[in-house]
C-alpha positions as CSV (number, residue, x, y, z in Angstrom):
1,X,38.0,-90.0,-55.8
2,X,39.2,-87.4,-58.7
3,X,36.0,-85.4,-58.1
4,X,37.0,-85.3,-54.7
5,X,40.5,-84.2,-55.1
6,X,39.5,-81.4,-57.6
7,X,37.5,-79.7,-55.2
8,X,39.4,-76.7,-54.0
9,X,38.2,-76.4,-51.2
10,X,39.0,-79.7,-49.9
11,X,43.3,-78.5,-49.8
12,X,42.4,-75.2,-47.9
13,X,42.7,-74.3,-44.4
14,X,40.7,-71.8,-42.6
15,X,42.3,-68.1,-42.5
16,X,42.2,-66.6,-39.1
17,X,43.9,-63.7,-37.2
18,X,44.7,-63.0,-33.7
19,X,43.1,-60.3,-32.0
20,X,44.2,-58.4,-29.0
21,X,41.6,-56.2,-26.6
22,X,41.7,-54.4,-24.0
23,X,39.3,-55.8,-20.7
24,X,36.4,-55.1,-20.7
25,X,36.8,-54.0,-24.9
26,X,34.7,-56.2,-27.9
27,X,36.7,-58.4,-29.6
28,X,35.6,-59.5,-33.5
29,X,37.1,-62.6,-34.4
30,X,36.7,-63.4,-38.3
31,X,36.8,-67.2,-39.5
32,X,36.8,-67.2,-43.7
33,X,37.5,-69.2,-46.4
34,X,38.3,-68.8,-49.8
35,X,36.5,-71.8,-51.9
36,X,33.5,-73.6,-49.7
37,X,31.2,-75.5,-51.0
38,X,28.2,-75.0,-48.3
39,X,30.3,-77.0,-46.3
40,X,29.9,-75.2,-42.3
41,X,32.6,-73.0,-40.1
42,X,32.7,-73.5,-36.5
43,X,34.0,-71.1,-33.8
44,X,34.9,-72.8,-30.2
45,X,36.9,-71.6,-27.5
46,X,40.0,-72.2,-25.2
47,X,38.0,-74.7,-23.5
48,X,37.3,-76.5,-26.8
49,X,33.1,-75.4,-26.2
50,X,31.3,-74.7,-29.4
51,X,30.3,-70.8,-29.4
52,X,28.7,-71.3,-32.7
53,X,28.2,-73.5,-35.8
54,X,27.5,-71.2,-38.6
55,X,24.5,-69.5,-37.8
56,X,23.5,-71.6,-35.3
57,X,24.7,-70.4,-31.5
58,X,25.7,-73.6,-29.4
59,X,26.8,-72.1,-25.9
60,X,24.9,-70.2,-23.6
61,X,27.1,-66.8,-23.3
62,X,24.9,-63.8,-23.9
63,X,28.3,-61.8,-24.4
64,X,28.7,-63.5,-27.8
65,X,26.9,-62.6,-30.8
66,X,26.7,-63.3,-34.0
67,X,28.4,-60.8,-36.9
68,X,27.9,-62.7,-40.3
69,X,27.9,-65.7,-41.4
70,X,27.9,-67.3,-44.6
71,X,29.4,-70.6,-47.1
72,X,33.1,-68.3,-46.7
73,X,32.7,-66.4,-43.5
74,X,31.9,-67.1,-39.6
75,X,32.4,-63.5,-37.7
76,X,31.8,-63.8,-33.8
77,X,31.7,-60.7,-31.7
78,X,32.6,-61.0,-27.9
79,X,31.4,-58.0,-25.3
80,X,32.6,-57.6,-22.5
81,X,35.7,-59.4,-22.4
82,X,37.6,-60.5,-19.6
83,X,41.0,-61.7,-18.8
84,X,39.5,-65.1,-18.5
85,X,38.1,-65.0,-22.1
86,X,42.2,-65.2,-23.3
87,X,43.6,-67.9,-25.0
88,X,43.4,-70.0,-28.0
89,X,40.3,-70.3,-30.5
90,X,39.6,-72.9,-33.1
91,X,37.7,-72.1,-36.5
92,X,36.8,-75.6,-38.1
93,X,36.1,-76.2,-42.0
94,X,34.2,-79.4,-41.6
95,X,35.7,-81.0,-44.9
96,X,36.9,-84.6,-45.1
97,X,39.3,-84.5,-43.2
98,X,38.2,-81.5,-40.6
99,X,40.8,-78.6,-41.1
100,X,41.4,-76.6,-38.1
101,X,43.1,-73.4,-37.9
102,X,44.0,-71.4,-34.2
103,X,43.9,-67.8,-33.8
104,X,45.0,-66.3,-30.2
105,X,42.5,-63.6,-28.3
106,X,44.9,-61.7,-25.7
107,X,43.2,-59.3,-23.5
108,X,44.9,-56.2,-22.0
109,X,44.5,-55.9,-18.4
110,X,43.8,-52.3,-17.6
111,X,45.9,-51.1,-14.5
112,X,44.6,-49.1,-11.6
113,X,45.0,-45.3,-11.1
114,X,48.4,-45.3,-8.9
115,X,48.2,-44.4,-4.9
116,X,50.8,-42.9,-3.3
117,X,50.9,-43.8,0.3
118,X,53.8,-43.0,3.3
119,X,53.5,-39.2,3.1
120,X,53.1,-38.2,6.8
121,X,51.9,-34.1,6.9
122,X,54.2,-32.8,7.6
123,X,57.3,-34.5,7.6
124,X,59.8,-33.3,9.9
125,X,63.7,-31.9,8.6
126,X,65.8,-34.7,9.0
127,X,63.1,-37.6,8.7
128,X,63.7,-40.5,6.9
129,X,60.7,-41.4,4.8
130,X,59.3,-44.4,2.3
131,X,56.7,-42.7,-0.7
132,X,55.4,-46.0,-2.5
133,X,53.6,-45.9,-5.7
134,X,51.1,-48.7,-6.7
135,X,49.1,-50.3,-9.2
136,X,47.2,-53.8,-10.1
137,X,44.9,-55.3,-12.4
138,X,47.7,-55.0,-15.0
139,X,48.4,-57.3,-17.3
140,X,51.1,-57.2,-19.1
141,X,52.6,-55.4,-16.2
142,X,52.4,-51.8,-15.4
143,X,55.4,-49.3,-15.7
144,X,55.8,-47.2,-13.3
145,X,58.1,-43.9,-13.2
146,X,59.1,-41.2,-10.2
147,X,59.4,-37.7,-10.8
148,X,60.7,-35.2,-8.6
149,X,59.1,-31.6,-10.4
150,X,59.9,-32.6,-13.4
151,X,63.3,-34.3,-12.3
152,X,62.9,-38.3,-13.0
153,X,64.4,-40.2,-9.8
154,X,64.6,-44.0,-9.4
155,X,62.3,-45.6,-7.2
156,X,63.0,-49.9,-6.3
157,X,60.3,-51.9,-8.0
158,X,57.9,-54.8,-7.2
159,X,56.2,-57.1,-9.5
160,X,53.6,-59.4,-8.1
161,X,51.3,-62.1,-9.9
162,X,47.8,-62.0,-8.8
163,X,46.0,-64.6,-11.1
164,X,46.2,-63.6,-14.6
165,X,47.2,-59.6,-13.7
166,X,50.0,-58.2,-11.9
167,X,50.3,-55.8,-8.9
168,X,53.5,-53.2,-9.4
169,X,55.0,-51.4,-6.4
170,X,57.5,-48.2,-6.9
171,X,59.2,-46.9,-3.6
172,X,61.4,-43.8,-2.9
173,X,63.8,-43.9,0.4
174,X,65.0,-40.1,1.5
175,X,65.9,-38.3,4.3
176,X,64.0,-34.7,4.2
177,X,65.3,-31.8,4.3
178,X,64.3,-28.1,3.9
179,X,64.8,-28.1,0.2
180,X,62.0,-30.9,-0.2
181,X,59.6,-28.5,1.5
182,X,57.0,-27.5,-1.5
183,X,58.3,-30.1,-3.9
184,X,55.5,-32.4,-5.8
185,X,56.3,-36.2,-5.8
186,X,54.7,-37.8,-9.2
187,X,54.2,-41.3,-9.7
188,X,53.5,-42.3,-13.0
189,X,51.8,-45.7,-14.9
190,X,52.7,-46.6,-18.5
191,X,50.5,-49.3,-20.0
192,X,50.0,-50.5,-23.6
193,X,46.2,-50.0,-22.7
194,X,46.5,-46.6,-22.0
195,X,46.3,-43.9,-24.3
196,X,48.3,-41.5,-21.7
197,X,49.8,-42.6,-18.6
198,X,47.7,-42.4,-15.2
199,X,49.3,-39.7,-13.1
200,X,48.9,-39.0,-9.2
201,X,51.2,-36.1,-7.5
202,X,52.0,-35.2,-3.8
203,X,53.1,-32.4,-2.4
204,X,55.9,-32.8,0.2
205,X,55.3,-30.5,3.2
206,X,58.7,-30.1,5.2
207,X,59.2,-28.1,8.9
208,X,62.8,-26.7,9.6
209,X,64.0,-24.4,12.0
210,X,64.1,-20.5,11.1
211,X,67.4,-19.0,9.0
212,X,67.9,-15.2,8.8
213,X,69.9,-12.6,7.4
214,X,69.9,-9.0,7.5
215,X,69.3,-6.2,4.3
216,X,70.0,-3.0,4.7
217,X,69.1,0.4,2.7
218,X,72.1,2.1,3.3
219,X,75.9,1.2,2.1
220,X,77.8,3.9,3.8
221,X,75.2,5.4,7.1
222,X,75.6,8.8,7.7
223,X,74.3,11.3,10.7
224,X,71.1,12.1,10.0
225,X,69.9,10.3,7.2
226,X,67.1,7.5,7.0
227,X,68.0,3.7,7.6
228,X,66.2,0.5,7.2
229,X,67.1,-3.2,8.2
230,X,65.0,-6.0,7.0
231,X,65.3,-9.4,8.8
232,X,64.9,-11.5,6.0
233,X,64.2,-15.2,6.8
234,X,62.8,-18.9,5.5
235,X,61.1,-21.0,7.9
236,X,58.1,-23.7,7.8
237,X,56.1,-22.7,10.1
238,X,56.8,-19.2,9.3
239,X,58.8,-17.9,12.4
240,X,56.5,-15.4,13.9
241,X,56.9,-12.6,16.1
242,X,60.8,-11.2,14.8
243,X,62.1,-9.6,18.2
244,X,65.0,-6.8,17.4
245,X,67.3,-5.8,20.1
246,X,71.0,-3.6,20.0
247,X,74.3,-4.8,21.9
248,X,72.4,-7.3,23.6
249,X,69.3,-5.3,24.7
250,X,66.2,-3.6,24.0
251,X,66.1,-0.8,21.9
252,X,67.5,2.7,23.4
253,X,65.6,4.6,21.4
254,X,61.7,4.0,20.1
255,X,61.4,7.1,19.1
256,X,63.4,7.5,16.2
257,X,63.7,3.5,16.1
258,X,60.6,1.9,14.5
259,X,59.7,-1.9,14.2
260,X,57.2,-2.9,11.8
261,X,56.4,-7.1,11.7
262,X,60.5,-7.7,10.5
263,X,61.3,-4.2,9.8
264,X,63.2,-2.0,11.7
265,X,63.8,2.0,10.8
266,X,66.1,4.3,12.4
267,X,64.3,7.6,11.3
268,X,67.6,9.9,11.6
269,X,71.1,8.4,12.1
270,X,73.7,9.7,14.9
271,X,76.1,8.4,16.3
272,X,74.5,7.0,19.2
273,X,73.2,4.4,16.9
274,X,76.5,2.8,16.3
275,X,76.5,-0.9,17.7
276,X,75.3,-4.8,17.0
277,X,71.6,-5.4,15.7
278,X,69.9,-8.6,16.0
279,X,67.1,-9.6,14.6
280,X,65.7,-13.7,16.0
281,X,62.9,-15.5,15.1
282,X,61.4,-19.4,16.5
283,X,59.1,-21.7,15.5
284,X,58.4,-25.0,16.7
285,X,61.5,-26.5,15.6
286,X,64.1,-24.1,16.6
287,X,65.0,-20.5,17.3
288,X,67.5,-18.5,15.0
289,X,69.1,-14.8,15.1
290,X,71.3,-12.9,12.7
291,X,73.3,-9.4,13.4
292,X,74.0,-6.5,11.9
293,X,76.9,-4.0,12.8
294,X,76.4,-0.5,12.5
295,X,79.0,2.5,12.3
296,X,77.3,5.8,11.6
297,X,79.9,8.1,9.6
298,X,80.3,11.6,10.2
299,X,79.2,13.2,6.7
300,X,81.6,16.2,6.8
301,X,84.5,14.1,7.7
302,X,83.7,11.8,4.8
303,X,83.7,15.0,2.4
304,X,87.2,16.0,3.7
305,X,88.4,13.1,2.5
306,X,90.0,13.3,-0.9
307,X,93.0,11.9,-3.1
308,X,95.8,12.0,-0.7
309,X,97.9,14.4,-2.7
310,X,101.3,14.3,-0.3
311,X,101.4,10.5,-0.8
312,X,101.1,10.9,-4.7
313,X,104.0,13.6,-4.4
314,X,106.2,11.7,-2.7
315,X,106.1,8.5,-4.8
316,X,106.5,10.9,-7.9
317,X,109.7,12.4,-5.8
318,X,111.5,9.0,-5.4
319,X,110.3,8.0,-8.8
320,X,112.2,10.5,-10.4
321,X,115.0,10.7,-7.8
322,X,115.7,7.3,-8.7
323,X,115.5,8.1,-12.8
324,X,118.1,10.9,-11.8
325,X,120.6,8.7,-9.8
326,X,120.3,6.3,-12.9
327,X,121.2,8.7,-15.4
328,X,124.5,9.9,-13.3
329,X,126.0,6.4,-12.3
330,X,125.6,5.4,-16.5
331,X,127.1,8.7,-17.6
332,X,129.9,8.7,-14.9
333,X,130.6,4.6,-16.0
334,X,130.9,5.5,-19.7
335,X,133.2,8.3,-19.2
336,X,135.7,6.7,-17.2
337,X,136.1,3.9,-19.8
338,X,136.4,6.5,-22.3
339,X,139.2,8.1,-20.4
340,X,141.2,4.9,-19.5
341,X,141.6,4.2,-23.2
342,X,143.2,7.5,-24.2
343,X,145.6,7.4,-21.2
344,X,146.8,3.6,-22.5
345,X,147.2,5.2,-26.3
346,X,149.4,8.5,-24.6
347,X,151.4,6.3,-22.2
348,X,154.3,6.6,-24.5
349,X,154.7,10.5,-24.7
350,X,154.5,10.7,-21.0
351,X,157.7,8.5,-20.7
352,X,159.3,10.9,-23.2
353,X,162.5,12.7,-22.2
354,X,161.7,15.7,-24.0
355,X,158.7,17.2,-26.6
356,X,160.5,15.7,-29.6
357,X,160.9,12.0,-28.2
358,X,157.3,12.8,-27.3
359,X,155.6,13.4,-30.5
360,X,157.6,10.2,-31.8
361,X,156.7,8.0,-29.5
362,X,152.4,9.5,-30.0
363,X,152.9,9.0,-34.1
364,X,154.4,5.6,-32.8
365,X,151.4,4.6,-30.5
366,X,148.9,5.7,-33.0
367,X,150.0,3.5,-35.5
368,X,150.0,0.6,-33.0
369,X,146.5,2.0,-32.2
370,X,145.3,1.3,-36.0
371,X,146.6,-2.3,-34.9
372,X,144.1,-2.6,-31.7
373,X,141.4,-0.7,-32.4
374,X,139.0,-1.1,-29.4
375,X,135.3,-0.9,-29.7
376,X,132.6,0.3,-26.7
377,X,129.1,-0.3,-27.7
């Protein structure tokens, strides 16, 4: 019974790892021991079947095969896994008692590439449509992400169990308008299996009416210089023919007046040419115009026309006016206070009977004066 207890390899347990692979990957799973004294190692699986016992292969699986085996090692290779080949695996020591130790095989599922589906081509302005973004065969499950460009949006997710994988739905709700026309939709799937995520794109075709506006070449038109409009316009489908017309009807002149596709050119300006100018365009979802009004200037009338110099001289003429009528109502109000205070310090001499009395009374005054000295600032 000693002997027994002093083998050590009668305390140990088997050392095992878990392994995780990806479907369809090889999975190694490595049984080992550190003391053995030729007693065997035994690999079975989830279902509790012996794969093999040492060297010697007990199920019929042409997926397994043998790695190495040996009095401290039992390596098993399985091809070709599937998500059914998951689960818990035993590696025996067959000691007295049997010591068993578990070691987990998880398999990956690999997701799909995503489909988009609900584009219609094209949608129409004002359309409300559903995008959807899906994927299966993931397991754990897939991520998916929107982008917009290169704009992330937030779609609504769906998870779904199918066996051991999961199906994932993504799905965008948005009324189109013009600015969607041209835009790519991107749906992408992040997976611990993948390396890089699985992209797919769509590009969003949108039809709106026409919407116009009118360039021209020329700030100020004069007579007899060279003008162009332009009738510059989005549309999807591209509005096609542009149709010009002035005040309301066709051209006057198609001579000097020249349309090329959604150019038009007045070769030499006069002033016949003064009035509205509209340019319209249609497609299939509307029609649209946009005007121009033109006022030809007489260039000899516009050199004529200078500073005007008799408005600057009369706003310099009140100006100073004013300065002038300043300067005389202050001088006139500091002189009269100045004169009001001498006529208070003489009041005495004028009462004065006579010269003598007079000059008493001023010496007498000024030397009250010393006594109320007055100050104007």
């Amino acid at each position: 019974i000693n002997l027994w207890t002093d083998d050590p390899s009668q305390g140990q347990f088997p050392i095992t790892q878990n392994v995780t692979v990806v479907e369809g990957g090889t999975a190694n799973m490595t049984c080992r021991v550190d003391y053995n004294d030729n007693t065997s190692l035994q690999w079975s699986n989830p279902a509790q079947q012996t794969l093999f016992f040492g060297d010697k292969k007990a199920l019929r699986d042409h997926r397994i095969e043998l790695v190495r085996a040996s009095s401290q090692e039992l390596t098993i290779r399985v091809n070709d896994v599937s998500l059914s080949d998951e689960g818990q695996y035993t590696c025996s020591l067959f000691t007295m008692p049997v010591r068993t130790t578990k070691a987990f095989l998880i398999v990956l599922g690999v997701p799909t590439r995503p489909e988009i589906t609900g584009f219609t081509k094209p949608a129409m302005e004002g359309d409300e449509i559903t995008l959807t973004c899906s994927t299966s065969g993931s397991k754990p499950a897939a991520i998916i992400r929107w982008f917009r460009n290169d704009k992330e949006v937030q779609g609504t997710l769906e998870v779904n169990a199918t066996g051991k994988s999961f199906t994932v739905r993504s799905s965008l709700q948005f009324q189109v308008d013009k600015g969607d026309d041209g835009v790519a939709y991107t749906c992408s799937v992040e997976h611990v299996s993948l390396s890089s995520p699985y992209m797919t794109t769509e590009v969003l075709e949108v039809h709106y009416a026409p919407q116009l506006k009118i360039t021209h070449s020329l700030i100020i038109p004069q007579e007899g210089q060279y003008f162009k409009l332009e009738c510059v316009f989005i549309g999807n489908p591209i509005p096609e023919p542009v149709l010009w017309s002035k005040d309301g009807g066709d051209l006057p002149d198609i001579e000097r007046m020249i349309v090329e596709g959604r150019e038009l050119t007045i070769t030499t300006l006069n002033k016949t040419d003064n009035g509205t100018y509209r340019c319209e365009a249609s497609n299939h979802m509307g029609t649209s115009f946009a005007e121009y009004v033109l006022f030809v200037y007489d260039p000899n009338a516009l050199g004529q026309h200078g500073p005007d110099h008799a408005l600057i001289g009369g706003v310099v003429a009140v100006v100073v006016f004013i300065t002038l009528c300043l300067i005389i109502v202050l001088g006139r109000y500091l002189a009269r206070h100045k004169g009001t205070y001498l006529t208070h310090e003489a009041k005495g001499a004028e009462d004065a009977p006579d010269a003598d009395t007079a000059i008493i009374n001023a010496e007498g005054n000024h030397v009250h004066a010393e006594e109320k000295k007055e100050y104007f600032i």
